[in-house]
N, C-alpha and C positions, 0 to 999 in steps of 0.2 A: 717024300723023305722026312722023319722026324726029326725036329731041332735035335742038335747037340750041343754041349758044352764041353769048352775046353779050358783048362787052366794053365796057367805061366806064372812061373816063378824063377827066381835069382835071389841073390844076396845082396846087400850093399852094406858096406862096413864102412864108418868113417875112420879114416888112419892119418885126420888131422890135428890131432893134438900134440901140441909141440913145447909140451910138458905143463903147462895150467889148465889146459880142457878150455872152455868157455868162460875164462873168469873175466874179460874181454872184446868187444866187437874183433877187436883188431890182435887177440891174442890168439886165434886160432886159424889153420887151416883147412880150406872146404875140400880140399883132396877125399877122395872115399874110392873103392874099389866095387866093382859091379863084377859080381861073379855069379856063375853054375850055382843049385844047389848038387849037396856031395854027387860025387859018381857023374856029374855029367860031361864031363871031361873039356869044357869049351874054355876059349881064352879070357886072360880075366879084360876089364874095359877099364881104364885111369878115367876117372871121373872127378871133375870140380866144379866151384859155380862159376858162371861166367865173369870175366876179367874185369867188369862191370862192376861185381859184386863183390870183389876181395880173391874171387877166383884166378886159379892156376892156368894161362894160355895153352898152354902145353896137352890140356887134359881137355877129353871132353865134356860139354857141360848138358844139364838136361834137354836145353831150349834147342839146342845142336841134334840131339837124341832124337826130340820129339822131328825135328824136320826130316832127318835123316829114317826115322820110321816110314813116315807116307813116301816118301821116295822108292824107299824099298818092296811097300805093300804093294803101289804103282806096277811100279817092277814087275813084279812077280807074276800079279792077274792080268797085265799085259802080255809076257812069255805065253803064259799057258794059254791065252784066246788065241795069240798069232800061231801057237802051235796047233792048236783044234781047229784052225781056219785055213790050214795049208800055208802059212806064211812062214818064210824062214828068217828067221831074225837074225843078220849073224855080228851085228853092233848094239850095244845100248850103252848108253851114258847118262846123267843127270846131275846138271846144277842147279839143287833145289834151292830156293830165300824163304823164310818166315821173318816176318814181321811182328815184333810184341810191343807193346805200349804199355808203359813202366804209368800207374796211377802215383798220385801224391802222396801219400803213406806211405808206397814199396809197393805194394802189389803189381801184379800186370797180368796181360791178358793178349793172346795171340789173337789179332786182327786179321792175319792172312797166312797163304804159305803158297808161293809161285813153282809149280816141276816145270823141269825144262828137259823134258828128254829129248834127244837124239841118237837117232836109232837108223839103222842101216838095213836093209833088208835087200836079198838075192834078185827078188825078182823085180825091174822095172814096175811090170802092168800091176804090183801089188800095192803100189806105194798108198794109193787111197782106202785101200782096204786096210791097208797097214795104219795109218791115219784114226781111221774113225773108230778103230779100235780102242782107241785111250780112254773114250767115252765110256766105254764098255768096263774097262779096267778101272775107271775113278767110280762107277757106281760100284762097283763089288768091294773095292777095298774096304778090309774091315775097320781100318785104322782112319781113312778118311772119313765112313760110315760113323767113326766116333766122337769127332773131334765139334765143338761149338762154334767153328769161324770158317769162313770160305778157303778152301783148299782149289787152288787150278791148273789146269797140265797145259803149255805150250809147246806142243812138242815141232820136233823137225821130223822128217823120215825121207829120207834120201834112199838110191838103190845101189847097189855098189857098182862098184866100174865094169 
């Protein structure tokens, strides 16, 4: 099969100025909104920096995003292996961490990011196949495939009652 490319796009507008712009560290608001480009119809995402940084608790922040991404990629190429394996998945959950270390200037740099899936699945005799599949799902993710710092999956997988 030949590479493809694909492309992604959104919006982000900031709708923190609370009337001087930037004249300020402390005179403005990191709120911004994450939306579709026109016609795509999806919800918009409240976005700020983290509460850290002057940001909004309330809103989510990139470093949030970015964790909340691999979780999701995880996700996803684990559904479709356990589906092409005969497995029936009929739980998943995930309490993803990342870990960033904030350098002396401001910068920082994400050092980790721990999934913690637990997953349920139909059949008893499946559980280990269900298991080693994660292996399988963390190589393919493209978003893990992208990121510059170790990424790891601890998952549970139980069978339901």
């Amino acid at each position: 099969m030949a590479n493809r490319t694909h492309r992604y796009e959104a919006e982000v507008t900031w709708t923190g100025n609370t009337g001087s712009g930037t004249s300020g560290y402390r005179d403005y608001a990191r709120d911004h909104d994450v939306t579709g480009v026109e016609g795509a119809g999806k919800p918009t995402i409240l976005g700020s920096a983290d509460p850290a940084f002057r940001g909004d608790p309330q809103r989510w922040n990139p470093e949030e995003l970015l964790v909340v991404s691999l979780s999701q990629c995880h996700m996803l190429w684990y559904l479709a292996l356990c589906a092409k394996a005969g497995i029936t998945v009929t739980a998943y959950s995930d309490r993803p961490d990342g870990v960033m270390s904030e350098n002396a200037e401001g910068s920082g740099v994400f050092t980790e990011v721990t999934l913690r899936p637990r997953v349920t699945v139909a059949e008893p005799s499946r559980v280990g196949d269900a298991t080693e599949l994660h292996h399988e799902a963390h190589r393919m993710c493209f978003i893990a495939n992208s990121v510059n710092f170790p990424v790891s999956a601890e998952p549970t997988v139980t069978a339901s009652a």
